[in-house]
TORLOKE-836781 format. One record per residue: residue number from 0; x, y, z of N, C-alpha, C in turn. Coordinates in steps of 0.1 Angstrom, whole numbers, plus 5000, padded with zeros to 4 digits. Example, Ala and Ser with C-alpha at 12.3 -4.5 7.8 and 13.67 -1.06 7.14 Angstrom:
! TORLOKE-836781
<pt num="0" n_X="5132" n_Y="4943" n_Z="5078" ca_X="5123" ca_Y="4955" ca_Z="5078" c_X="5132" c_Y="4967" c_Z="5078"/>
<pt num="1" n_X="5128" n_Y="4978" n_Z="5071" ca_X="5137" ca_Y="4989" ca_Z="5071" c_X="5129" c_Y="5000" c_Z="5079"/>
! end
This chain:
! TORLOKE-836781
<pt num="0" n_X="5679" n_Y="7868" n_Z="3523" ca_X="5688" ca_Y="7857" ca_Z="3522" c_X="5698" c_Y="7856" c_Z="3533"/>
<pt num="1" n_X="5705" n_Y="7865" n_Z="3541" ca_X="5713" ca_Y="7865" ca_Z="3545" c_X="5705" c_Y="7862" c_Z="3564"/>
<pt num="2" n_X="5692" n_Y="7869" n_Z="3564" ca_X="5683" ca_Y="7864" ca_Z="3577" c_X="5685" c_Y="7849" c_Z="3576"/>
<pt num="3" n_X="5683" n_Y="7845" n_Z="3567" ca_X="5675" ca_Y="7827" ca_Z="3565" c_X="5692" c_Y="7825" c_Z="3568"/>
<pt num="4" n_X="5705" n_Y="7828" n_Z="3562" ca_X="5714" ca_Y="7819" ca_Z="3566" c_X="5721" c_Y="7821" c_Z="3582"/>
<pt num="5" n_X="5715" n_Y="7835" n_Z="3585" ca_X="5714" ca_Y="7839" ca_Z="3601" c_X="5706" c_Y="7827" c_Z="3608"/>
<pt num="6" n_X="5695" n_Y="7827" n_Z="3605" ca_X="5688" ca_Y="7813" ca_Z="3611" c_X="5694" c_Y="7803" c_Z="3614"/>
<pt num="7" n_X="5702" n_Y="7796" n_Z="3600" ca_X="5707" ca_Y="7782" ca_Z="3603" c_X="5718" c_Y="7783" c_Z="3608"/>
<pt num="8" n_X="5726" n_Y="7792" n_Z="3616" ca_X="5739" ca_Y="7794" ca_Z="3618" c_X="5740" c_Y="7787" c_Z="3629"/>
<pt num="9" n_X="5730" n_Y="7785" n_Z="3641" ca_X="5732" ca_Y="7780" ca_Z="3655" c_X="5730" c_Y="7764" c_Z="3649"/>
<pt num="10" n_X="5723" n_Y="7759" n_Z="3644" ca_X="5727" ca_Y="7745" ca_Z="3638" c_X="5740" c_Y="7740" c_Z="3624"/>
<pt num="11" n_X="5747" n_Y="7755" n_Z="3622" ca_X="5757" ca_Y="7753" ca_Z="3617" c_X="5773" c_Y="7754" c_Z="3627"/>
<pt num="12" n_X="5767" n_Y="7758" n_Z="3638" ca_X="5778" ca_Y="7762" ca_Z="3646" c_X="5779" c_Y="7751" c_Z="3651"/>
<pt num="13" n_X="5772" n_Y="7745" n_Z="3658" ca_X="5771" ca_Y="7731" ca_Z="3664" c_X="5776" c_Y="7720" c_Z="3652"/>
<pt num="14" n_X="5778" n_Y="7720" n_Z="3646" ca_X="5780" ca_Y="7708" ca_Z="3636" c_X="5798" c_Y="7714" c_Z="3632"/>
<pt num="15" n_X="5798" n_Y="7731" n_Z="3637" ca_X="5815" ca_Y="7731" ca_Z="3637" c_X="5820" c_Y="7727" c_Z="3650"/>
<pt num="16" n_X="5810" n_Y="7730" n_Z="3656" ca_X="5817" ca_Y="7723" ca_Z="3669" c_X="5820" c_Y="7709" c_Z="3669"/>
<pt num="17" n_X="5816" n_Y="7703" n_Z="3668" ca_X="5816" ca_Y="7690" ca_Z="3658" c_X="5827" c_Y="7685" c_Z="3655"/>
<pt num="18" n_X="5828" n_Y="7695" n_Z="3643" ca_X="5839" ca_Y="7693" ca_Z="3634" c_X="5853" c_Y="7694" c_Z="3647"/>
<pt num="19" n_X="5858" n_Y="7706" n_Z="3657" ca_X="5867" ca_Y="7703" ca_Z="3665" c_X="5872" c_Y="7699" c_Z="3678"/>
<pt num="20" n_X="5860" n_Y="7689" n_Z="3679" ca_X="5862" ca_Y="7683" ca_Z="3688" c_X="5862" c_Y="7667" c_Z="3684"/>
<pt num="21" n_X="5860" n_Y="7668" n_Z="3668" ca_X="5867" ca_Y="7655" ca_Z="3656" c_X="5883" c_Y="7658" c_Z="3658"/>
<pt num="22" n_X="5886" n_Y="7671" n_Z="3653" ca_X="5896" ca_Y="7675" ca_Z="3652" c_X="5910" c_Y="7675" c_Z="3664"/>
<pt num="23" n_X="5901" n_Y="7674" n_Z="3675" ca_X="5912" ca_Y="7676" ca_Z="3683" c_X="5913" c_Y="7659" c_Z="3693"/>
<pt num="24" n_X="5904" n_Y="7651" n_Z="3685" ca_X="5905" ca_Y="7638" ca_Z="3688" c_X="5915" c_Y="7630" c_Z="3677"/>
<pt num="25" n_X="5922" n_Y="7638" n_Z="3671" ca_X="5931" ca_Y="7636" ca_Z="3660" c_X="5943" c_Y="7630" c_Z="3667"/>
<pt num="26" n_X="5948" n_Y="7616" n_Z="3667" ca_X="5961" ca_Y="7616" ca_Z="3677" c_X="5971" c_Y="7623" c_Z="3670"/>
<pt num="27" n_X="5978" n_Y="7630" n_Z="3679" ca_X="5990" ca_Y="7637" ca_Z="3680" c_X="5999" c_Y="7632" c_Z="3668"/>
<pt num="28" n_X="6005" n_Y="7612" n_Z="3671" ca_X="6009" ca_Y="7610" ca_Z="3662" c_X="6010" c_Y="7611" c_Z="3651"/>
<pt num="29" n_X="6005" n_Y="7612" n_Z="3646" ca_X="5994" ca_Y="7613" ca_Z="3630" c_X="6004" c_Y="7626" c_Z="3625"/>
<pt num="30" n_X="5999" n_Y="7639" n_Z="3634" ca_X="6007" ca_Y="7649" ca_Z="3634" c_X="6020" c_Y="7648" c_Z="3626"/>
<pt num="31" n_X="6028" n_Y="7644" n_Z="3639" ca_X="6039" ca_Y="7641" ca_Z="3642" c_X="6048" c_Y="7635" c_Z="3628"/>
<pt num="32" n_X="6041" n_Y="7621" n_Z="3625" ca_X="6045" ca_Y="7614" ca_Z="3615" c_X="6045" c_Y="7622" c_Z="3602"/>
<pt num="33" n_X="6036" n_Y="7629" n_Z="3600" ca_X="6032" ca_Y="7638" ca_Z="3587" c_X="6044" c_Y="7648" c_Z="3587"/>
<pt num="34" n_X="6052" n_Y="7655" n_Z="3603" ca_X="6059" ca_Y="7663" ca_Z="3597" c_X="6071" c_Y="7660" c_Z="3599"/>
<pt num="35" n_X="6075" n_Y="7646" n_Z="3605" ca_X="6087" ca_Y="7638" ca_Z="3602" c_X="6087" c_Y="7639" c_Z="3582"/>
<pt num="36" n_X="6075" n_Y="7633" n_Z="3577" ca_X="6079" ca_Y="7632" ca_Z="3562" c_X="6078" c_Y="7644" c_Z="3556"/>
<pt num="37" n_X="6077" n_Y="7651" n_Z="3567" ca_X="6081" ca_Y="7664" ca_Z="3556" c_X="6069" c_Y="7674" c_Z="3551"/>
<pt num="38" n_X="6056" n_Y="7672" n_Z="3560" ca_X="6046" ca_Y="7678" ca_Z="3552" c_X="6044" c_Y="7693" c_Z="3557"/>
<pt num="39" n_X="6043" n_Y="7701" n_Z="3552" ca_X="6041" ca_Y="7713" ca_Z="3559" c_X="6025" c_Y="7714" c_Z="3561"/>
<pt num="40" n_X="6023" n_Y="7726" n_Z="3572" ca_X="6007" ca_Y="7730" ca_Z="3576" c_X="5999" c_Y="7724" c_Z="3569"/>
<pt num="41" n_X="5998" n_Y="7732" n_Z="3553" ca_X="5991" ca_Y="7733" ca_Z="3543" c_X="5987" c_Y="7718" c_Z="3537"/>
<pt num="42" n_X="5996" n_Y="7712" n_Z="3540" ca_X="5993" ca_Y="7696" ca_Z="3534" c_X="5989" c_Y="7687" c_Z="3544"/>
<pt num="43" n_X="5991" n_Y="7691" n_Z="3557" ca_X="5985" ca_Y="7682" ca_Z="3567" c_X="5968" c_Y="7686" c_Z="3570"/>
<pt num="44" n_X="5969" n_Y="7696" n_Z="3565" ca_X="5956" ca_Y="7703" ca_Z="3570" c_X="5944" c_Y="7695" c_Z="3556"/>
<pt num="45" n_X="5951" n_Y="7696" n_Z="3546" ca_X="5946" ca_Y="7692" ca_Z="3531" c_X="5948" c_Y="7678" c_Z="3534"/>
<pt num="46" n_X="5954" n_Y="7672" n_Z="3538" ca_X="5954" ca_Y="7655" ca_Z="3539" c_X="5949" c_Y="7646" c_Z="3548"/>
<pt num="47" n_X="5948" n_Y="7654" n_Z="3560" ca_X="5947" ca_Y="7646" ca_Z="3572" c_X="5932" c_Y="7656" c_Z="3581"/>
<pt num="48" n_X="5932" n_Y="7664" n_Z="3584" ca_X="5925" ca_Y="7672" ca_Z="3587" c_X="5911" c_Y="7675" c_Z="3579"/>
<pt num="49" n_X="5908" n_Y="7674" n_Z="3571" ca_X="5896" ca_Y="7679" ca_Z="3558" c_X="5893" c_Y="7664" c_Z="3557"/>
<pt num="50" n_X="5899" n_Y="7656" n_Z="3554" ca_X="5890" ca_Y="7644" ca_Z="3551" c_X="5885" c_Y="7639" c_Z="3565"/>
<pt num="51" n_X="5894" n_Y="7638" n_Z="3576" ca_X="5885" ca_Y="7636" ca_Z="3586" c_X="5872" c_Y="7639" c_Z="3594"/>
<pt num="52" n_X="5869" n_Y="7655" n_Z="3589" ca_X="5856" ca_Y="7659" ca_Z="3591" c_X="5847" c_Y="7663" c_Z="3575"/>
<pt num="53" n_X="5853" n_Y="7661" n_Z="3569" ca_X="5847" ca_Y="7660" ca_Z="3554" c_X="5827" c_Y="7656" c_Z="3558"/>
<pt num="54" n_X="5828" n_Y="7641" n_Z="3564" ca_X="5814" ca_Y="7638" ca_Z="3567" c_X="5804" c_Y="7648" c_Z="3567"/>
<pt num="55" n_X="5814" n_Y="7653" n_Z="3577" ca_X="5800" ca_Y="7666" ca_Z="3588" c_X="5802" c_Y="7678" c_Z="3577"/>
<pt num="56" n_X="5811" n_Y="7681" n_Z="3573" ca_X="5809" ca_Y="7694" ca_Z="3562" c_X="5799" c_Y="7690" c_Z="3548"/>
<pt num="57" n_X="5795" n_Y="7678" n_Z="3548" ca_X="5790" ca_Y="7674" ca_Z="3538" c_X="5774" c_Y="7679" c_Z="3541"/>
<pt num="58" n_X="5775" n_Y="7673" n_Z="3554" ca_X="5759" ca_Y="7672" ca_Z="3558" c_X="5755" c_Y="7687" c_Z="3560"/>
<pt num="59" n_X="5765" n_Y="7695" n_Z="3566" ca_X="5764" ca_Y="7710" ca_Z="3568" c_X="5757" c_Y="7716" c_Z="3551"/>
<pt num="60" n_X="5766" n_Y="7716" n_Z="3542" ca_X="5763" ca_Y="7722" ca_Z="3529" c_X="5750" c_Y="7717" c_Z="3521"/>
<pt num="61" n_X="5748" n_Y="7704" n_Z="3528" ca_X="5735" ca_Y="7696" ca_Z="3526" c_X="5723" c_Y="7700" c_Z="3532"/>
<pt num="62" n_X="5724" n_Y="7707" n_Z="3545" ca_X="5715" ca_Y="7711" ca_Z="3554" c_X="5717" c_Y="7731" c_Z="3547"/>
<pt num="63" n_X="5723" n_Y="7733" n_Z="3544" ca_X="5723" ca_Y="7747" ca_Z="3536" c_X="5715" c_Y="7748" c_Z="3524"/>
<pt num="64" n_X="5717" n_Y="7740" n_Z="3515" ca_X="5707" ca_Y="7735" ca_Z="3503" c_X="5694" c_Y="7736" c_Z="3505"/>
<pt num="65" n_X="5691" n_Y="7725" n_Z="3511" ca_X="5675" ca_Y="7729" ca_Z="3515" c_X="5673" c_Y="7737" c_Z="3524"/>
<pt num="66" n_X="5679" n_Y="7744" n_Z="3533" ca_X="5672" ca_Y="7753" ca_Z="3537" c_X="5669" c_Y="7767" c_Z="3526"/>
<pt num="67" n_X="5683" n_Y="7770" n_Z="3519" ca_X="5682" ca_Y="7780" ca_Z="3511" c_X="5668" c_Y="7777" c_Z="3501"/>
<pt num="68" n_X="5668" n_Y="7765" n_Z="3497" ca_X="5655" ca_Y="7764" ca_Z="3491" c_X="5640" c_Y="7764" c_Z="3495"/>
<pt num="69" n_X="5642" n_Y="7762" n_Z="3507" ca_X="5630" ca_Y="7768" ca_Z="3515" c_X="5625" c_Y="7778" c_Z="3520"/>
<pt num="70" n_X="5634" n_Y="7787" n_Z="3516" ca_X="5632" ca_Y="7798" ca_Z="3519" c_X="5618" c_Y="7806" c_Z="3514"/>
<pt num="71" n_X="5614" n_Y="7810" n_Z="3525" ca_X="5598" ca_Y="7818" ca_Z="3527" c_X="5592" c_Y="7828" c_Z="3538"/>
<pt num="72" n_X="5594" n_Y="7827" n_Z="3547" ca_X="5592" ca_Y="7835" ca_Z="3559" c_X="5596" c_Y="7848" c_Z="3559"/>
<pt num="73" n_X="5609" n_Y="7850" n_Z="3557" ca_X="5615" ca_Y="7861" ca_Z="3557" c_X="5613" c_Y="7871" c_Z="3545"/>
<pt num="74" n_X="5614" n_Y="7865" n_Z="3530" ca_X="5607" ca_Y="7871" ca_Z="3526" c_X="5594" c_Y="7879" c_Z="3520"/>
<pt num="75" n_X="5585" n_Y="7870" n_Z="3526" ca_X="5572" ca_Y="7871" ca_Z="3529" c_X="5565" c_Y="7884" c_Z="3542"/>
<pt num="76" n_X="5575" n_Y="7884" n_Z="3553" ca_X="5579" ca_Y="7896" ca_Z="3558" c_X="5579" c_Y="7908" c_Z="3554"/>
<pt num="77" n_X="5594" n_Y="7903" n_Z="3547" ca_X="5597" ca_Y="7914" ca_Z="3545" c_X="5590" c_Y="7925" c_Z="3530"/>
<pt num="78" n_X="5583" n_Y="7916" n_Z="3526" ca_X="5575" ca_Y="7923" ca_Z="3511" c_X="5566" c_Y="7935" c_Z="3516"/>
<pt num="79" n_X="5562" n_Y="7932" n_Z="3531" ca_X="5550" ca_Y="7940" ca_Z="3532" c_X="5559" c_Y="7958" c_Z="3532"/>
<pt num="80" n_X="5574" n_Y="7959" n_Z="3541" ca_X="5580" ca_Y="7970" ca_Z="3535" c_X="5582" c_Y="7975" c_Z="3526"/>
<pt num="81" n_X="5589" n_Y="7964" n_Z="3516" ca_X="5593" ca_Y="7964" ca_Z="3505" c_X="5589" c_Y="7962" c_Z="3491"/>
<pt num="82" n_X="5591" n_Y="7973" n_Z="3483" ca_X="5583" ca_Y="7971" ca_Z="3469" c_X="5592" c_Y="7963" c_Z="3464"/>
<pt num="83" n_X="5607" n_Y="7958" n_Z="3468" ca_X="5613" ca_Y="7956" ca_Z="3457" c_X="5616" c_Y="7937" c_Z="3456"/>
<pt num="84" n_X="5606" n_Y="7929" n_Z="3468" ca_X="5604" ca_Y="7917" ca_Z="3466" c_X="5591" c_Y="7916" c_Z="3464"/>
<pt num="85" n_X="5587" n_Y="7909" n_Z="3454" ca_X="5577" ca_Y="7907" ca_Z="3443" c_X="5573" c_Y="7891" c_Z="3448"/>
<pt num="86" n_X="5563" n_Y="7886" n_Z="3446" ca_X="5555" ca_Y="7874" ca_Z="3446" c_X="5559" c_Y="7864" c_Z="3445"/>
<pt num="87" n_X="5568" n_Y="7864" n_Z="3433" ca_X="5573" ca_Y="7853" ca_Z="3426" c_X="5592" c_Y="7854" c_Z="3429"/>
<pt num="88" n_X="5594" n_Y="7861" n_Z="3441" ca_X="5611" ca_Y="7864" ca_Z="3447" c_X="5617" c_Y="7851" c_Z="3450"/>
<pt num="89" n_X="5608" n_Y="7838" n_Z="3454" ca_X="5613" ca_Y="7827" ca_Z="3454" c_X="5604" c_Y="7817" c_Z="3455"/>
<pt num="90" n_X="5607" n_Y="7804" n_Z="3449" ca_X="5601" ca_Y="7795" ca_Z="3445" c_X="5588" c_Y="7794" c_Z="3450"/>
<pt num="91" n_X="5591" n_Y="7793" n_Z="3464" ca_X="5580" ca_Y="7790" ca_Z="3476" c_X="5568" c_Y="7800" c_Z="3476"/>
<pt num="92" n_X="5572" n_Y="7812" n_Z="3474" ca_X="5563" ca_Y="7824" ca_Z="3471" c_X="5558" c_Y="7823" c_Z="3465"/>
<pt num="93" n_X="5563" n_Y="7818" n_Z="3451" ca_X="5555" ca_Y="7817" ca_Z="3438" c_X="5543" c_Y="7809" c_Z="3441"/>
<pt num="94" n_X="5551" n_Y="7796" n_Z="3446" ca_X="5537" ca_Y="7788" ca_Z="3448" c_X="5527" c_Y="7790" c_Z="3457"/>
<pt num="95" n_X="5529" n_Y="7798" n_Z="3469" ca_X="5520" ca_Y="7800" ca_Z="3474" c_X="5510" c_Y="7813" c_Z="3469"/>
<pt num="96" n_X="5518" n_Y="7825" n_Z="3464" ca_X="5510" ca_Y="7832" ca_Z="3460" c_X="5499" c_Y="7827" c_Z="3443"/>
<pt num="97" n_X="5507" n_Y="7816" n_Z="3437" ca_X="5497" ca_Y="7810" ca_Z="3428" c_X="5486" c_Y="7799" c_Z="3429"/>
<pt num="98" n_X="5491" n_Y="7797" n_Z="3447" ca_X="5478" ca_Y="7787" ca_Z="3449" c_X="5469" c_Y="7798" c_Z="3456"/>
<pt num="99" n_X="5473" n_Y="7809" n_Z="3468" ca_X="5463" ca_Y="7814" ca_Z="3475" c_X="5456" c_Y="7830" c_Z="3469"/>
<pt num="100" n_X="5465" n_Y="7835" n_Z="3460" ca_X="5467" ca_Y="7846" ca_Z="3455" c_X="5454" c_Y="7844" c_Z="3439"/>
<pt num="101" n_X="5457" n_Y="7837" n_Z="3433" ca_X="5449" ca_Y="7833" ca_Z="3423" c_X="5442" c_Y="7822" c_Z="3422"/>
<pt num="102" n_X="5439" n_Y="7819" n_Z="3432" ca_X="5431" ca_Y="7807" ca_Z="3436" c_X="5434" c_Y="7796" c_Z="3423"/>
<pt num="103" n_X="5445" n_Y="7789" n_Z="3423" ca_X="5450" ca_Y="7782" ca_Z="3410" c_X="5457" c_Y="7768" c_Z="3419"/>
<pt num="104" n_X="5448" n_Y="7763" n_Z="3429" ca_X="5455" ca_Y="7757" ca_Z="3437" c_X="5465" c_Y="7745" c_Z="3429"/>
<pt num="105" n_X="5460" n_Y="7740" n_Z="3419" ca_X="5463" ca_Y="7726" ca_Z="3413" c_X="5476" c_Y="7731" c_Z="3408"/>
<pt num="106" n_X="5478" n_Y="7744" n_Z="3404" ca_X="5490" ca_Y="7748" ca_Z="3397" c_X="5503" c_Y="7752" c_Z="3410"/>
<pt num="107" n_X="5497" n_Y="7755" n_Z="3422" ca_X="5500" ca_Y="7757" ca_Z="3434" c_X="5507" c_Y="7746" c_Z="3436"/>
<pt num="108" n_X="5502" n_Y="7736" n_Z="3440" ca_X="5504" ca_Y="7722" ca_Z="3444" c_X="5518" c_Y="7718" c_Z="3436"/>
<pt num="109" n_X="5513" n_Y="7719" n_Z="3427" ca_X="5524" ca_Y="7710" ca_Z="3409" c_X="5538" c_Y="7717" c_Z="3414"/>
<pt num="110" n_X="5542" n_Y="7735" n_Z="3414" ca_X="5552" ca_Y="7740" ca_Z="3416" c_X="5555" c_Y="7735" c_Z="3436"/>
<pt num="111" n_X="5550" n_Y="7734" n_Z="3444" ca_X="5552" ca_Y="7727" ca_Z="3455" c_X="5561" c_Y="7709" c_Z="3457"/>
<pt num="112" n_X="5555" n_Y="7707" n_Z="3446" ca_X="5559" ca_Y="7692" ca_Z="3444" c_X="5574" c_Y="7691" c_Z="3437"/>
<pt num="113" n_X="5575" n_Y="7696" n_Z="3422" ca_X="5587" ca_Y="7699" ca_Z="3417" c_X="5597" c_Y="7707" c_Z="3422"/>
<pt num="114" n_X="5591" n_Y="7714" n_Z="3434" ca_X="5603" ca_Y="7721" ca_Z="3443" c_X="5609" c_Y="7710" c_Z="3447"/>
<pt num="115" n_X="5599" n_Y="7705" n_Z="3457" ca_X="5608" ca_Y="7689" ca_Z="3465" c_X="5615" c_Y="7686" c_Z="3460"/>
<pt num="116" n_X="5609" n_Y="7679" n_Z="3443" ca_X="5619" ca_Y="7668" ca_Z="3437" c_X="5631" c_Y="7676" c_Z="3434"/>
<pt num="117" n_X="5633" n_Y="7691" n_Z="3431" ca_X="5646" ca_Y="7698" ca_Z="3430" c_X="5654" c_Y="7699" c_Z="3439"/>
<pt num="118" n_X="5646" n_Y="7695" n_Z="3450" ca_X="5658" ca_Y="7701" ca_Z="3462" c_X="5661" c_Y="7682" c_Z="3465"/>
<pt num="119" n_X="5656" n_Y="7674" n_Z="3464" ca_X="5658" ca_Y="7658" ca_Z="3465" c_X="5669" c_Y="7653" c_Z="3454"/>
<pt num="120" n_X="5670" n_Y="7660" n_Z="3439" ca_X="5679" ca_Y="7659" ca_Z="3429" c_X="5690" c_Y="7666" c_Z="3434"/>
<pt num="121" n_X="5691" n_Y="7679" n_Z="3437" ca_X="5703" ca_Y="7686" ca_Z="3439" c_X="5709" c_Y="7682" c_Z="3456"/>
<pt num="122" n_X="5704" n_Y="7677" n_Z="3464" ca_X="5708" ca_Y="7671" ca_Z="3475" c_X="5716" c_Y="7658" c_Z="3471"/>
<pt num="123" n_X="5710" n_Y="7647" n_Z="3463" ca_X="5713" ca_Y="7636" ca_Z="3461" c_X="5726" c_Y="7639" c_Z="3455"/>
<pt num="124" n_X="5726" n_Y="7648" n_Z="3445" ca_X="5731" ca_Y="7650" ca_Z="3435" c_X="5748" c_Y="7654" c_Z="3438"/>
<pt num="125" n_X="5746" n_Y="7662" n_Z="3450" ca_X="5757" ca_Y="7671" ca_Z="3459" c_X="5766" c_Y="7654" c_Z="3464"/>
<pt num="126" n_X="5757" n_Y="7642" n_Z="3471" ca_X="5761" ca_Y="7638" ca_Z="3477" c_X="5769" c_Y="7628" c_Z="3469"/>
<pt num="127" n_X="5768" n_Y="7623" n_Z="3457" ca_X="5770" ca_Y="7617" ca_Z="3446" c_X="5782" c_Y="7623" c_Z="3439"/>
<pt num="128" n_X="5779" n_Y="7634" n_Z="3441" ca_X="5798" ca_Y="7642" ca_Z="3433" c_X="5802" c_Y="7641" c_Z="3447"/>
<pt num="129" n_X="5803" n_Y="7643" n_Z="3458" ca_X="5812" ca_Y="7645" ca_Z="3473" c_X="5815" c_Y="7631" c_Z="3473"/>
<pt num="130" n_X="5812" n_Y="7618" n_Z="3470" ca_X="5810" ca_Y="7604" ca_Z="3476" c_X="5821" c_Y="7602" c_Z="3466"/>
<pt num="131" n_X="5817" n_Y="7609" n_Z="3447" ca_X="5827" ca_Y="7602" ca_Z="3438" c_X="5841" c_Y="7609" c_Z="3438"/>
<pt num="132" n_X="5838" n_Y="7621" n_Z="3444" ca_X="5856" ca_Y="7624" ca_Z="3447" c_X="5863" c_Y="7624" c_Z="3458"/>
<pt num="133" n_X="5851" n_Y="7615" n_Z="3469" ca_X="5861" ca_Y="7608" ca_Z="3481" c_X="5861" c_Y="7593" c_Z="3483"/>
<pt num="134" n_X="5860" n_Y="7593" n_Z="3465" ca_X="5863" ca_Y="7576" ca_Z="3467" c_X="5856" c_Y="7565" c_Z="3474"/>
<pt num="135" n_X="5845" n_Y="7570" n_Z="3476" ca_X="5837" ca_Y="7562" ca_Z="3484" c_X="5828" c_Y="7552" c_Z="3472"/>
! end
C-alpha cells in the first residue's frame, strides 16, 4: 500500500505545486484586509487560503481513490516473497486470480466490472459531498 502511494506521489507533488503557486498568486491585499479585521493565521488560512485551492485538493484525493483501488502490481510482486498476501489481498487480485487462476473467466470479468462501477460511485460520490459543502 504504501509503494502504490510512493507511486502517485510525483503526480501528487505536482498538483502541490499547484496548489502554491495558486497560493502565492493570492493578492497581498486580501491578506492585509483579513488582518485589518482582525483575523488571525488560523482563520485566514481556513477562509481564504483552503478554499482557493480546495479545486486541486479535490482532484488530488480523487486521483488517490482510484488509484488506491487499483491497486495490483505491487502486490502481485510482492506475493511471490510473501506468504502473508493471499489471492484475494485486493479486489483486482481477486479478479484476476478468479478469472486466470480458476479459469472462471465470466465470474472474472463480473468482479472487474463492479470494481469500476465502485470506484465511479465512490469518485462521484466524494465529489457530490465536496461540491455540497462548498456550496456549489
Amino acid at each position: 500500500m504504501v509503494d502504490c502511494q510512493y507511486r502517485d506521489l510525483g503526480l501528487d507533488w505536482l498538483q502541490y505545486a499547484d496548489h502554491f503557486r495558486g497560493l502565492t498568486a493570492i493578492p497581498t491585499e486580501l491578506y492585509e484586509s483579513a488582518r485589518l479585521d482582525g483575523a488571525s493565521g488560523w482563520r485566514i488560512a481556513w477562509y481564504i487560503k483552503i478554499p482557493l485551492v480546495a479545486p486541486a485538493l479535490i482532484l488530488t484525493c480523487i486521483f488517490s481513490i482510484i488509484g488506491t483501488l487499483q491497486l495490483f502490481n505491487e502486490p502481485q510482486v510482492l506475493s511471490v516473497i510473501s506468504n502473508n498476501i493471499s489471492t484475494s489481498y485486493t479486489p483486482n487480485q481477486y479478479a484476476y486470480y478468479t478469472a486466470f487462476g480458476n479459469n472462471n473467466y465470466y465470474y472474472g470479468a463480473t468482479i472487474a466490472v463492479v470494481l469500476a462501477l465502485v470506484t465511479c460511485v465512490l469518485s462521484f460520490g466524494f465529489l457530490r459531498v465536496t461540491r455540497r459543502q462548498a456550496g456549489v
